[in-house]
N, C-alpha and C positions, 0 to 999 in steps of 0.2 A: 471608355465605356465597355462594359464584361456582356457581353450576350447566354442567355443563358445555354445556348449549343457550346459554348466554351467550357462550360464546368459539368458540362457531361461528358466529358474524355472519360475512358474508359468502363462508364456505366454499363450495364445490359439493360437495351433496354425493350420491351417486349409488347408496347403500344404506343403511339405518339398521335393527340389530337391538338392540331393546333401550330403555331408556328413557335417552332425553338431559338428562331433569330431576333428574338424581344429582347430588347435590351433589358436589365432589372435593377433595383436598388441593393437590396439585402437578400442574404440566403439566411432563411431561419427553420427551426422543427418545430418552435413554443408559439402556438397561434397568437398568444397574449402582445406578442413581441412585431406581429405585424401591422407592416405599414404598407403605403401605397407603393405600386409595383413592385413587392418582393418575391420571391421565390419561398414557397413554402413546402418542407417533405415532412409528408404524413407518417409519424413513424411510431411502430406499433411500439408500446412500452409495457412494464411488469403492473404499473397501477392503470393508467392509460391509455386508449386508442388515439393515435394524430388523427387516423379517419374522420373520426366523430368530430374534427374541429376544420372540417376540409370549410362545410357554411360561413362558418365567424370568419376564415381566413378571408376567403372568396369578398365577403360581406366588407371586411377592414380593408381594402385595396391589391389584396393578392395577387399578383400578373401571372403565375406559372403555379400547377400544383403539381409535386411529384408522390405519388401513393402506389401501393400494390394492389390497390382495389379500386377500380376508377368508379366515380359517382354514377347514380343512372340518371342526370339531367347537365350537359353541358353548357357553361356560361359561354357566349358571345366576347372574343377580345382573350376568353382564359387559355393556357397552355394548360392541356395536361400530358401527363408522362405516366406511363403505368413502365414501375419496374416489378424484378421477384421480388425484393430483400431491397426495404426503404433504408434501414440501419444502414445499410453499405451502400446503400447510394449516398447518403447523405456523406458519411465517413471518406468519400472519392469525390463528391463536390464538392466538399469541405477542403479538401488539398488543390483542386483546381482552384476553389476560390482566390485561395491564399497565394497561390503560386508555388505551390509543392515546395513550402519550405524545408521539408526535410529531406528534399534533397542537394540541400547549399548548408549543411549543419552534420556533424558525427553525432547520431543519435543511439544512445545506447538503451535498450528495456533489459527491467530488470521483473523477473516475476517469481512467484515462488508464495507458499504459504507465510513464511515467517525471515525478516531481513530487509525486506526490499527497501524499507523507508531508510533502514541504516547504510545497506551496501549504496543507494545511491545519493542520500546526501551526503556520504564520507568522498566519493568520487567525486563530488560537487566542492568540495576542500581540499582535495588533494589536489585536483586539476585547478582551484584558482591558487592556490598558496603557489605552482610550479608557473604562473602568471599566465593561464590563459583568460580569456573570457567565456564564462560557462553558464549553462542555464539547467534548471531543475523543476521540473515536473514527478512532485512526492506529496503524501499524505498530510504531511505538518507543513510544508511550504511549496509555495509557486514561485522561483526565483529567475530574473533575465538581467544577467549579469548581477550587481549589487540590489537591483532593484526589488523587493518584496512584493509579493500578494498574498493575499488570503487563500490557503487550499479548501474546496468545498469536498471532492474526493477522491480515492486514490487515484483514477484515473476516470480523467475530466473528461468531458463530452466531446466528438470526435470537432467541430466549431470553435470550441475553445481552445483544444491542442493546437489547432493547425491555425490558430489565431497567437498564441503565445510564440510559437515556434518563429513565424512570420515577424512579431516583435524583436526574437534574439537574431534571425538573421539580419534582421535590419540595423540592429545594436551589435553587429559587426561579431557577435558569440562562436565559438568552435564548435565545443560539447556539451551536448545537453544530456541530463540523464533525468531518467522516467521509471518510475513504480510501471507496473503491466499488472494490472487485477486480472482476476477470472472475469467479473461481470466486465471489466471493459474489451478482452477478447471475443468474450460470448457475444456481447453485444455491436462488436462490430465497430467498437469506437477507433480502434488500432489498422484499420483498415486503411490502405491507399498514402502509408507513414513507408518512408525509405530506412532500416534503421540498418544502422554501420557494424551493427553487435547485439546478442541477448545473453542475460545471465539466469542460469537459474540456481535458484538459493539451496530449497525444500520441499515439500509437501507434507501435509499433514492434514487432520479433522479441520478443517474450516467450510463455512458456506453452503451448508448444505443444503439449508433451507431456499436455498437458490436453484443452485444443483440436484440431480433428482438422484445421484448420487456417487463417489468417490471414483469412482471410473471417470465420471462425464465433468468430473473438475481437474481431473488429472489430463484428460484429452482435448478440453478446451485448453489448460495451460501448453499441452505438445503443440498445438494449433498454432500458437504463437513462434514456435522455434518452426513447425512445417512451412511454414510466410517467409522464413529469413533467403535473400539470396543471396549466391555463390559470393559474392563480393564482401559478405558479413561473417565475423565469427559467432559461431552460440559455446557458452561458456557454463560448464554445468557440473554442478556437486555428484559426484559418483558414490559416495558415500552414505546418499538416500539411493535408494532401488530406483526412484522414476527418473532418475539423472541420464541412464543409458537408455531410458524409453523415449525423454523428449528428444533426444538423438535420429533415432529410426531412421525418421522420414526426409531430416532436415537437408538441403543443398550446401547449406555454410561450412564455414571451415569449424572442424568440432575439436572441443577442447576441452580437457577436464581438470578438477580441484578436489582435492583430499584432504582428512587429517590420520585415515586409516587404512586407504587402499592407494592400489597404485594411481596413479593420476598423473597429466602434464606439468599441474601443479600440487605439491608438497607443504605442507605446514605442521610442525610438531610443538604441544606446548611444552615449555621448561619450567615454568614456573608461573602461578595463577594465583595473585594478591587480591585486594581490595583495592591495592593502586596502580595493577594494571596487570598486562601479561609478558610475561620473557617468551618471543617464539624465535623459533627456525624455520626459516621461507627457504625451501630450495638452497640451503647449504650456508643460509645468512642468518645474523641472530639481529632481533630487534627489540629495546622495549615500549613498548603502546601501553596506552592509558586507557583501554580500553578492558574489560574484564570479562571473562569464561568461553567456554568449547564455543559456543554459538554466534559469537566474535572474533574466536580465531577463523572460525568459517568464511566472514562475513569480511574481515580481514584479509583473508587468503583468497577469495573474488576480487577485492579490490586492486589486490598485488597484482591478481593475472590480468585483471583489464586495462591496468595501463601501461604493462608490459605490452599486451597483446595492440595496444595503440601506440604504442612507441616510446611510452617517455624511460627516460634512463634509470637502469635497477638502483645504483647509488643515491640516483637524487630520487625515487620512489619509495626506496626503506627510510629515509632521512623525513621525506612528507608525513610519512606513515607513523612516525615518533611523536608527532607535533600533535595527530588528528585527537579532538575529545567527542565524550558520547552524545550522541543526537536525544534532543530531549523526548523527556517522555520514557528513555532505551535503555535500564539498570543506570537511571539517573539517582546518584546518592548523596549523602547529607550526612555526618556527624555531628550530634549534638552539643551541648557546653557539656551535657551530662554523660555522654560517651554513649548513647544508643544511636544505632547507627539505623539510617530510614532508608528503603532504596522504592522507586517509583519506575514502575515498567508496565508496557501498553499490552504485556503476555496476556489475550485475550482468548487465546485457542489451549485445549488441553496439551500439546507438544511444548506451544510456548511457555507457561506455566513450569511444564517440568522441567523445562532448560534451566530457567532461571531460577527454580529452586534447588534446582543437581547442583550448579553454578556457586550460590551463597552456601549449599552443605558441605561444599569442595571445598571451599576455604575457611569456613566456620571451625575453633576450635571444637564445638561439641558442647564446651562449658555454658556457653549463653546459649539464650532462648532464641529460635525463629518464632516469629507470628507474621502471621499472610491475613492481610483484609482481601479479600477477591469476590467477585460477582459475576452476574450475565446480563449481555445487553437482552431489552425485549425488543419482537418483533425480529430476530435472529435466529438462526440456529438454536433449536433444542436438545437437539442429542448433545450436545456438547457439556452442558450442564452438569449433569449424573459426575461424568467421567475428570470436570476440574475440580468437584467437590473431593472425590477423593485420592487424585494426586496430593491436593491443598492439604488434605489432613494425614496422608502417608508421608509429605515430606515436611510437614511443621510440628514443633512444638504445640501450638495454638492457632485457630485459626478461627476470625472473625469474618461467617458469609455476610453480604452486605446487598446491598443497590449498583448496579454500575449506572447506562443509561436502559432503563424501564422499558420508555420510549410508551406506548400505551395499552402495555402489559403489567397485570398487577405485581410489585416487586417481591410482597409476601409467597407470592405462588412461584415467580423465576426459585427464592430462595429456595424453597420448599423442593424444586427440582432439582439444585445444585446440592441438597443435604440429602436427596435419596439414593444418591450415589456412594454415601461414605458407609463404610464396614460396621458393623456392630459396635466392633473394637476400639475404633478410632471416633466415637463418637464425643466420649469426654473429652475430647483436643477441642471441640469444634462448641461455637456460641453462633446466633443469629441477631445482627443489629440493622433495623431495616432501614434506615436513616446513615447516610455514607458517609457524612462528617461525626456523628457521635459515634460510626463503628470505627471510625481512624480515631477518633479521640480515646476511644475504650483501649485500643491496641496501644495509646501511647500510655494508658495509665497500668496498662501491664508490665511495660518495657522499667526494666531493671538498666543499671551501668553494666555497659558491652553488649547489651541483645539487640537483635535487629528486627526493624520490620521489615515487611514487603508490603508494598501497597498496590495491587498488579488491577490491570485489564483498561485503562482509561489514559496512562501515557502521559502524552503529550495533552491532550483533549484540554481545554478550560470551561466544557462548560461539563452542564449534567440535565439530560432530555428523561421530564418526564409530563406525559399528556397531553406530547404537542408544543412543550415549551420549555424554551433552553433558560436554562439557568448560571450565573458563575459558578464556575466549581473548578480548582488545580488540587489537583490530587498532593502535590510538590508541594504548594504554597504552604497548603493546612496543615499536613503532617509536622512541616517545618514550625510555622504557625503556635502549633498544640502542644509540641513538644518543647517550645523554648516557653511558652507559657507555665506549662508543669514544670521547670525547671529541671531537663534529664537531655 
């Protein structure tokens, strides 16, 4: 029996009416989801107040309420708890609930604008191929040990985590590795987690329409490394400027990675195909299947973290020969017709450029690039202007499209993504507002040897518009259209 005084270890708490030695059934934040004697914390969110749903809990059998705003009429039999900050209460219940499973697990975050899904589902194959038991908390999958789930997003609500964690430690798991968004710092989800290690990727233009702006997502992400303690390493790209910033403050052991500057860890590329990369890790040559700068990066975190966790440099370059790209991540296809289609989740103006520097780097010059690209609605808008005309400075051609709308009109996103592009560069560029006939248009362009890109959607299989998902693999159709037109 959990008394609810039990899962308020370490809370602050700043009123208490009621007795805290109630035993209770569930801890929940979704009123929807209450049942008799649970614990419910009212917690403020970006669409909704928990406040507002304190009645209906109270009403469905609620035994305890935890809010920052106590009601003005007390139930008889009700617990309430007034804390500052519900978000991190709940995020510190949430671990007591579970029995602080992240501290019987090496939990590593990984945050950064661009990489995270790659740098830790590659950790999540490198560490089961060398036979540990490992779990993965990432944007494309929820994994505990072989076991799958469905990912809702990058990083899950603080209940869920320390509900999955609680699964791998019980399923006997070592290492778990974990995406770390900005909204899940900001929001407090990462709160009351013990982790063993953080990596940071990048920074770059994302989220802003979240963020009030580039400072205050660059400081939530340091926020995350300020949390790590003495006992954990933070593991950070020196080679972006904010690398030695999430540093500052931190107590961890600090450790850096490069492909330009000096660093603890070293990587140079030799050579950058379409079927992989020749690198140099620190004085070893390897070749990976994996392809351009943004992978050698992404690569070269993966080398230092499981150095920095122990496993053997020999059998870690040997792991790292075998790893292939995480879907959705310059996932590619060759035709019967020799046009080659690549599918990448580059959703951010940084993203986009890599991956089009990347395919220019290796592109003789003779064949065409053409980019279908979009913007999600109800995201970030500055961002738009700015991938329209990377898209049409680094292609041949470039068909703007739909990504997900969501319940934003997609003619007017386009519209903001084409007012970014130069005078000059406008003959390169067409608008198709329908995102399977503009991947169809881009295959009926492609000649034998030219390539497409089809960026911003990845992994994703569906396509959100007005509230409702649709199927859609960016992969499948290209694949699909292009063996249809026979090329």
């Amino acid at each position: 029996m959990i008394l609810l005084k039990d899962i308020l270890y370490k809370v602050t708490l700043e009123k208490v009416v009621g007795n805290t030695g109630v035993p209770f059934t569930h801890l929940q934040f979704d009123s929807r989801k209450i049942g008799l004697n649970d614990v419910f914390v009212a917690v403020r969110g970006t669409i909704s107040d928990g406040h507002d749903y304190i009645k209906m809990a109270t009403d469905q059998g609620a035994i305890a309420i935890v809010c920052e705003e106590l009601p003005s009429e007390f139930i008889n039999g009700i617990t309430y708890v007034q804390v500052a900050n519900s978000a991190q209460a709940l995020a510190l219940m949430a671990a007591n609930y579970f029995g602080n499973p992240s501290e019987d697990i090496q939990l590593i975050g990984v945050t950064g604008t661009n990489g995270k899904t790659t740098v830790a589902t590659l950790l999540y194959d490198l560490f089961q191929q060398a036979g540990y038991e490992v779990g993965l908390l990432s944007t494309v999958h929820i994994k505990v040990g072989s076991k799958l789930y469905p990912a809702t997003h990058t990083t899950p609500d603080s209940l869920t985590i320390n509900g999955y964690l609680r699964e791998m430690v019980d399923a006997g798991v070592e290492y778990c590795f974990m995406e770390v968004s900005s909204h899940g710092i900001h929001q407090k989800r990462t709160e009351g987690l013990k982790f063993r290690g953080g990596i940071f990727t990048n920074l770059s233009h994302d989220h802003l329409d979240y963020h009030k702006d580039f400072k205050e997502y660059r400081d939530v992400k340091k926020a995350f490394f300020d949390g790590l303690n003495k006992g954990s390493f933070a593991l950070v790209n020196v080679d972006d400027k904010n690398g030695s910033v999430m540093l500052q403050n931190t107590i961890a052991k600090k450790y850096t990675y490069a492909l330009k500057t000096h660093a603890d860890y070293k990587a140079q590329i030799l050579e950058n195909q379409f079927s992989g990369l020749l690198l140099k890790i620190n004085n070893s040559e390897l070749w990976v299947k994996l392809i351009g700068n943004f992978n050698a990066y992404n690569l070269l975190a993966i080398y230092a973290t499981a150095d920095l966790l122990g496993l053997e440099t020999i059998e870690v370059l040997q792991l790292m020969s075998n790893l292939e790209s995480v879907d959705g991540r310059f996932q590619y296809w060759v035709s019967p017709g020799n046009v080659t289609a690549i599918v990448d989740y580059a959703h951010t103006p940084d993203a986009l450029k890599n991956v089009l520097e990347t395919i220019n780097s290796i592109r003789t010059g003779n064949e065409e690039l053409i980019t279908v690209v979009g913007c999600g609605g109800d995201r970030d808008a500055e961002k738009r202007p700015k991938m329209g005309q990377i898209a049409a400075q680094l292609s041949t051609k470039v068909v703007f499209t739909s990504d997900n709308p969501r319940s934003e009109n997609p003619t007017l996103i386009i519209e903001q993504i084409e007012a970014g592009v130069s005078p000059e560069l406008y003959k390169k560029t067409l608008s198709v507002v329908d995102r399977e006939q503009a991947i169809k248009t881009a295959c009926q362009f492609a000649q034998d040897g030219d390539i497409i890109l089809v960026a911003g959607k990845g992994h994703e299989t569906y396509q959100e518009i007005n509230g409702e998902r649709k199927d859609f693999d960016d992969f499948q159709i290209v694949n699909k259209l292009l063996t249809a037109l026979n090329k």
